[in-house]
C-alpha positions as CSV (number, residue, x, y, z in Angstrom):
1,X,20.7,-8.5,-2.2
2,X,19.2,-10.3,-5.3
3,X,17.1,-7.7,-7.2
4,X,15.0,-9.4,-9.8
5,X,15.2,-7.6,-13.3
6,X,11.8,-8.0,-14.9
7,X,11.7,-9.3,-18.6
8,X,8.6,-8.7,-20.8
9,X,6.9,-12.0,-20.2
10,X,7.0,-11.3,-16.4
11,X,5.8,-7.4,-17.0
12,X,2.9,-8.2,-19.0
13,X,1.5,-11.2,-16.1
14,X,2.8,-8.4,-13.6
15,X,0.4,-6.1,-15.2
16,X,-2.6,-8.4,-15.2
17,X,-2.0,-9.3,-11.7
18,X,-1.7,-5.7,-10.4
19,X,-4.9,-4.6,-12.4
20,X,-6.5,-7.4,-10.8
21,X,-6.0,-6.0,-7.2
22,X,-6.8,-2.8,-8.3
23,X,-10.1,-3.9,-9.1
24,X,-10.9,-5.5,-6.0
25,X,-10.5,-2.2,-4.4
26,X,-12.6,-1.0,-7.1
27,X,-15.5,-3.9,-6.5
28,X,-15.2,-3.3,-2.3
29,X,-16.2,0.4,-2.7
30,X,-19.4,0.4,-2.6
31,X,-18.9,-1.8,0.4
32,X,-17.5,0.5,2.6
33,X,-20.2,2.2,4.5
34,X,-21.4,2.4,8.0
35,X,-22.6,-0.7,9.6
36,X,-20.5,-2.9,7.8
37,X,-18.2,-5.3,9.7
38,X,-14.6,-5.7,8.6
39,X,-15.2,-9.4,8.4
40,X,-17.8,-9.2,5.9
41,X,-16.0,-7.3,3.8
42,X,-12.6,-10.1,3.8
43,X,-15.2,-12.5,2.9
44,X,-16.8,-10.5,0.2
45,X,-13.2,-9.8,-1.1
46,X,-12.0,-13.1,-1.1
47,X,-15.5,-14.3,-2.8
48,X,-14.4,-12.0,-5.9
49,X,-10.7,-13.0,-5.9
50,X,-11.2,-16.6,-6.2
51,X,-14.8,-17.1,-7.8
52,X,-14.5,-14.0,-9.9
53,X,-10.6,-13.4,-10.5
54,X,-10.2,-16.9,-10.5
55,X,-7.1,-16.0,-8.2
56,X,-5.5,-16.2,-5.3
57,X,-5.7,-13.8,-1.9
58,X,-1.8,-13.2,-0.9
59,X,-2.4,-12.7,2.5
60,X,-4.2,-15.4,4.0
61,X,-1.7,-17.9,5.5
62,X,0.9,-16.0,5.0
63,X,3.2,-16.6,7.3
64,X,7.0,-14.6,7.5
65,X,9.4,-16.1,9.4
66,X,8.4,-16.0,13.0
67,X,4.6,-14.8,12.4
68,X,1.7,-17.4,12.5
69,X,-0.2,-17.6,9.4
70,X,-2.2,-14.4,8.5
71,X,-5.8,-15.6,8.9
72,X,-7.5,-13.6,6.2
73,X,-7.6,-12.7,3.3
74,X,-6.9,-8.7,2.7
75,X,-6.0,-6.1,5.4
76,X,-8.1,-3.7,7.2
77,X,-6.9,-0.6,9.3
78,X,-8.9,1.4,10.7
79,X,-8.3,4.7,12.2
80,X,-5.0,4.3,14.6
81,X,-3.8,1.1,13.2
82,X,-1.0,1.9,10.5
83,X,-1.0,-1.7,8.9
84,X,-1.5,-5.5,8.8
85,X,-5.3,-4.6,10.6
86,X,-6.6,-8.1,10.7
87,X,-10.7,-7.6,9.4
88,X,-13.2,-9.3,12.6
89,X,-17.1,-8.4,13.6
90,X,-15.3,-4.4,13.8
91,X,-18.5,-2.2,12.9
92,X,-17.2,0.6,10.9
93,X,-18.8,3.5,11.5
94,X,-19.4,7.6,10.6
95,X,-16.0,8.8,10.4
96,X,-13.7,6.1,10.3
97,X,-10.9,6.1,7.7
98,X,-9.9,2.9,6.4
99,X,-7.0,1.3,4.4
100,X,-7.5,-1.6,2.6
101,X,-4.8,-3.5,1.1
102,X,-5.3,-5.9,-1.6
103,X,-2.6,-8.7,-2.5
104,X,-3.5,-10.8,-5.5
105,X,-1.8,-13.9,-7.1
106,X,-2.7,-14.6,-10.5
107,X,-0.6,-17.0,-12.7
108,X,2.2,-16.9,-10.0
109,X,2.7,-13.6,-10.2
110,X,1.5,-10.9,-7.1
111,X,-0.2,-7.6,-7.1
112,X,-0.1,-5.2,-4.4
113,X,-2.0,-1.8,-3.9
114,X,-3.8,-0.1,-0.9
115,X,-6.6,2.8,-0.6
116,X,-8.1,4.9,2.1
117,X,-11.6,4.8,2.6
118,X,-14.1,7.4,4.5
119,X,-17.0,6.1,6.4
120,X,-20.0,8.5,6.2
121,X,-18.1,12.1,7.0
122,X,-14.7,12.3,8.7
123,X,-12.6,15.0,10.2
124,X,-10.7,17.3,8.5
125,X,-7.8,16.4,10.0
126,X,-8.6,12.6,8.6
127,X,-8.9,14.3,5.0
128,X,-6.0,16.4,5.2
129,X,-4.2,12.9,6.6
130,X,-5.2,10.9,3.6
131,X,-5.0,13.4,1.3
132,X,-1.1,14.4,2.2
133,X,-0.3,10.6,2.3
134,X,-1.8,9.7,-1.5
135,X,0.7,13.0,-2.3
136,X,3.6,11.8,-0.6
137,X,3.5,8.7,-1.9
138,X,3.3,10.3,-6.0
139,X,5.6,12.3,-4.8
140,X,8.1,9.4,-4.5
141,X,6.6,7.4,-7.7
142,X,7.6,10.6,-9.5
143,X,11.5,10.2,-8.5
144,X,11.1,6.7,-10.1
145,X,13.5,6.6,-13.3
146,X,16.9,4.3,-14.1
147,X,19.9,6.0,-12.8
148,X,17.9,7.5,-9.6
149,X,18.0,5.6,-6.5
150,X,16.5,4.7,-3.5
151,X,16.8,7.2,-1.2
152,X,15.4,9.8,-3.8
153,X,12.3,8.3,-3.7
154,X,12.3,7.9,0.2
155,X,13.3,11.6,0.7
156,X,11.1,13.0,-1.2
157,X,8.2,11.1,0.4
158,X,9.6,12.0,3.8
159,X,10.0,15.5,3.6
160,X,7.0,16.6,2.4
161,X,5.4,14.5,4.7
162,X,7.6,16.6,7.5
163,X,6.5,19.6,6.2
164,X,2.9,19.1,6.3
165,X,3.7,18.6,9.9
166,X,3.2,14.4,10.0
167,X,5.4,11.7,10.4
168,X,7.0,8.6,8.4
169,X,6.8,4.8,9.9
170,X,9.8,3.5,9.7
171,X,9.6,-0.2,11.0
172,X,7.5,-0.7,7.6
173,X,8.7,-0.1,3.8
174,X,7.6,-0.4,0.3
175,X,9.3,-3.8,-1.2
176,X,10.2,-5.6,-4.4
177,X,7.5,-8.1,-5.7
178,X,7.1,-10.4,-8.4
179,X,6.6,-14.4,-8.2
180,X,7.4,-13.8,-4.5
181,X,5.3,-11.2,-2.1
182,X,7.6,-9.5,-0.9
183,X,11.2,-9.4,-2.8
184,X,14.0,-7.5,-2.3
185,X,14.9,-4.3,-2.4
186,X,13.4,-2.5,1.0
187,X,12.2,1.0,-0.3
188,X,12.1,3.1,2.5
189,X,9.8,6.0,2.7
190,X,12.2,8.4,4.3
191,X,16.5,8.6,3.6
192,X,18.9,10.8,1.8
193,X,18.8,12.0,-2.1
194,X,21.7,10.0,-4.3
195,X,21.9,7.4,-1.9
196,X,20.4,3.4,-1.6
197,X,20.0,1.1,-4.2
198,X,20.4,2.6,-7.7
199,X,17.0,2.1,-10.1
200,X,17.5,0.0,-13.5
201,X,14.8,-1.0,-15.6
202,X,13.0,-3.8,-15.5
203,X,12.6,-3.5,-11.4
204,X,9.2,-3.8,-9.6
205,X,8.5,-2.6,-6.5
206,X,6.1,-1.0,-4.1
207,X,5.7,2.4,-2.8
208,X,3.7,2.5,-0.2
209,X,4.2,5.0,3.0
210,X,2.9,4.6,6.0
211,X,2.4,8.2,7.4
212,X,1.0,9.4,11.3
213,X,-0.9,12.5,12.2
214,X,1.3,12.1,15.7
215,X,4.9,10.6,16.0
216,X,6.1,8.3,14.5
217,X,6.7,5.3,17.1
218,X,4.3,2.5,16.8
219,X,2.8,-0.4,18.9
220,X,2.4,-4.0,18.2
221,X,-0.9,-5.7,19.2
222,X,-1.6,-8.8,20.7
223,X,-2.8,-10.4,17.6
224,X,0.8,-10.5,16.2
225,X,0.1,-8.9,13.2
226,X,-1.9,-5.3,13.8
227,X,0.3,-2.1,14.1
228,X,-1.1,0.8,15.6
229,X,0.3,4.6,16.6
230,X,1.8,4.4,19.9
231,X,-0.1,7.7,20.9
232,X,-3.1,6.5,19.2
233,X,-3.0,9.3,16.4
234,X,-4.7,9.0,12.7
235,X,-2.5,6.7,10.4
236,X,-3.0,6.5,6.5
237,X,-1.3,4.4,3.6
238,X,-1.6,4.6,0.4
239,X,0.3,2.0,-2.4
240,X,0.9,1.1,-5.7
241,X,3.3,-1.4,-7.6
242,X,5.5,0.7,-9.8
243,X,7.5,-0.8,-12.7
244,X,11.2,1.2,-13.6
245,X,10.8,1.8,-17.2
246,X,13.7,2.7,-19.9
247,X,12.6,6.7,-19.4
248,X,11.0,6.5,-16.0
249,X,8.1,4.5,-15.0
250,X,4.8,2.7,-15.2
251,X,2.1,2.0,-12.3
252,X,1.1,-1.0,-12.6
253,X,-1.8,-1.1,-10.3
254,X,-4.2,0.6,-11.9
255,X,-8.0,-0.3,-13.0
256,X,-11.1,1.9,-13.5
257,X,-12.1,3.0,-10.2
258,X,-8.0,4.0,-9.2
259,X,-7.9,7.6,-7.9
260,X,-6.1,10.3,-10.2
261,X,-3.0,11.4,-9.9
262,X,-2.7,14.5,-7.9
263,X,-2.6,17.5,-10.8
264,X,-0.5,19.5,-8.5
265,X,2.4,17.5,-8.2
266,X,4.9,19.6,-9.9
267,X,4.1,22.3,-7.5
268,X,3.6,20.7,-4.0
């Protein structure tokens, strides 16, 4: 495993390019409302990134060893589908929850966050979902410091995430990023305290769990890239790019419109 160790030149275009995504999610809101395809809001996304940004959508083409090239340009997933939801002429409507996940690459370098987004008014159960998710995952940003490891950060994601009575995806993980999309190491969103891959500074990664109102099995579609719940229960996802700092750490993903971080988390 070859884990890149950031230096400052590399941190400060890692910054720009994370900020970047973050404001995409920022210009999309708006966006988001009922009667809105998922296709028109790709194309209004990938109209900011380029003409705007003057960067680079991640996503579209990519293409992992044996997956055909992604053919958009951000993700959408809507309601059931955990990740990877390719956008199309999908009508969102009242109630839907929706993830978006940005990927930016600006100057070579790659930023990566995701939101939830609420069409009109959605169940509880769909606040309660997102809303536990966005916690879980601060919950594991906050392990983030040298001399911790990996599976600090995934168990204290995954048992609060128990707790509140949901589940943890674990075909998908959080992943080192930099001049490359995805890097190593895997940062799993569930596993044991003192054990995994031991934090230094100078590491970038994501955190970004995956969590289900049902069980945790999941269910590849047709498409070859959409993952759904296999008993068609709420998903949400939440992420951020996190940078290991000398005393502990610095989200990098952040812009004016990113959501504050939960005042409770001492406590939950």
């Amino acid at each position: 495993m070859a884990i890149s160790i950031n230096k400052a030149d590399d941190i400060a275009k890692m910054r720009i390019a994370g900020k970047l995504a973050s404001e995409v999610l920022d210009y999309i809101t708006p966006f988001v409302v009922q009667g809105v395809t998922t296709d028109k809001l790709d194309k209004l996304c990938h109209d900011y990134i380029v003409n705007v940004q003057n960067a680079i959508p991640a996503p579209l083409n990519y293409a992992p060893d044996g997956h055909t090239p992604y053919p958009k340009s951000i993700c959408t997933s809507v309601n059931h589908q955990i990740c990877h939801g390719v956008p199309s002429d999908k009508v969102l409507k009242n109630g839907d929850a929706v993830n978006i996940d940005i990927t930016v690459i600006k100057d070579g370098y790659h930023g990566d966050t995701s939101r939830m987004f609420h069409v009109g008014e959605v169940s509880i159960q769909a606040k309660r979902l997102s809303e536990i998710t966005y916690q879980a995952m601060w919950l594991g940003i906050n392990k983030v410091k040298p001399g911790a490891t990996l599976g600090d950060v995934g168990y204290a994601i995954q048992a609060f995430t128990e707790k509140n009575g949901y589940s943890v995806v674990r075909e998908f993980c959080g992943h080192g990023i930099g001049k490359k999309f995805h890097e190593d190491p895997q940062v799993l969103h569930y596993g044991r305290p003192n054990s995994g891959v031991k934090l230094v500074e100078g590491m970038i990664f994501t955190i970004e769990p995956m969590i289900n109102a049902g069980k945790r099995d999941i269910k590849h579609m047709p498409d070859g890239w959409t993952v759904v719940t296999k008993d068609r229960s709420l998903s949400a996802q939440w992420e951020h790019t996190i940078l290991v700092t000398s005393t502990g750490y610095e989200v990098l993903t952040v812009s004016a419109g990113t959501p504050a971080t939960p005042e409770n988390l001492q406590s939950l």
